[in-house]
C-alpha positions as CSV (number, residue, x, y, z in Angstrom):
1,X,0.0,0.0,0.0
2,X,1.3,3.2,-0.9
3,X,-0.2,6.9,0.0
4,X,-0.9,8.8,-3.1
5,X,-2.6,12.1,-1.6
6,X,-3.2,14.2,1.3
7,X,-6.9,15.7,0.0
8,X,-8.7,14.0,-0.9
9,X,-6.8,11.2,1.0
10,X,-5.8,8.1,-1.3
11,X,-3.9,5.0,-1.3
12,X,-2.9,2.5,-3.9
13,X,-2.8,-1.2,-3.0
14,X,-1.6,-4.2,-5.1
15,X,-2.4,-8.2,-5.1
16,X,1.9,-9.4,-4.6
17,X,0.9,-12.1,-6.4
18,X,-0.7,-10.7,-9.9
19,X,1.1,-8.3,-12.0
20,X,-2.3,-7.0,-12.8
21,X,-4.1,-6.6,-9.8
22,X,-4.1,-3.0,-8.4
23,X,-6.4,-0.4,-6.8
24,X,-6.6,3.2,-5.9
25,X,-9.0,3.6,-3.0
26,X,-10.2,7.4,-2.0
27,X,-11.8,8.5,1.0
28,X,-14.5,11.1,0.6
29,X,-15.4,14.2,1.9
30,X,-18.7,12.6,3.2
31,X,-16.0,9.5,4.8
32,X,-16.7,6.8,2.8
33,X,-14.1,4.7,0.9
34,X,-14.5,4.4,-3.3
35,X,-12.4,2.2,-5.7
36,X,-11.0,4.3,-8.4
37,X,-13.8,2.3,-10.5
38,X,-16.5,4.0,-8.5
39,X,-17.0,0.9,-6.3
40,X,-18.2,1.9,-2.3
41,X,-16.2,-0.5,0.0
42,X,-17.6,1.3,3.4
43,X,-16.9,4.5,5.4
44,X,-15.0,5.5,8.1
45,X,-17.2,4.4,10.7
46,X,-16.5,0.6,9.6
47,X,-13.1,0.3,8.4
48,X,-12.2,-2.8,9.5
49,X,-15.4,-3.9,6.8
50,X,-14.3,-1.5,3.8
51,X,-10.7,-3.3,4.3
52,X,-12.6,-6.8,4.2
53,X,-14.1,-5.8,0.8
54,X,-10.6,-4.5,-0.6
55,X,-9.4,-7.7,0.3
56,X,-12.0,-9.7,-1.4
57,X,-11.7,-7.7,-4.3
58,X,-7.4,-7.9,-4.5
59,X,-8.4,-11.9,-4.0
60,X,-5.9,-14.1,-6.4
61,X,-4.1,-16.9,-6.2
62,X,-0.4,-17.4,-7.3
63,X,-0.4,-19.4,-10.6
């Protein structure tokens, strides 16, 4: 994971195992946390949840 921004506030994560696999997750003014593909994971009063989803979504198996 790797910050990007200060405002709006933004990190870009990676799957280790896929070349391909990447995201850029923004939190909103209104505190809630969108994929860079408009995709709402959650909000700041859940984060442990929104992180659950990333995860889900970075999902892949070594080939």
């Amino acid at each position: 994971m790797r910050l990007l921004s200060a405002n709006p506030p933004a990190v870009h994560v990676r799957n280790r195992f896929s070349e391909t696999l990447e995201e850029t997750v923004t939190c909103t003014d209104l505190g809630a946390f969108v994929t860079s593909w408009g995709y709402r994971l959650g909000t700041v009063e859940s984060v442990e949840d929104a992180a659950a989803r990333l995860a889900y979504l970075m999902a892949a198996l070594p080939a």
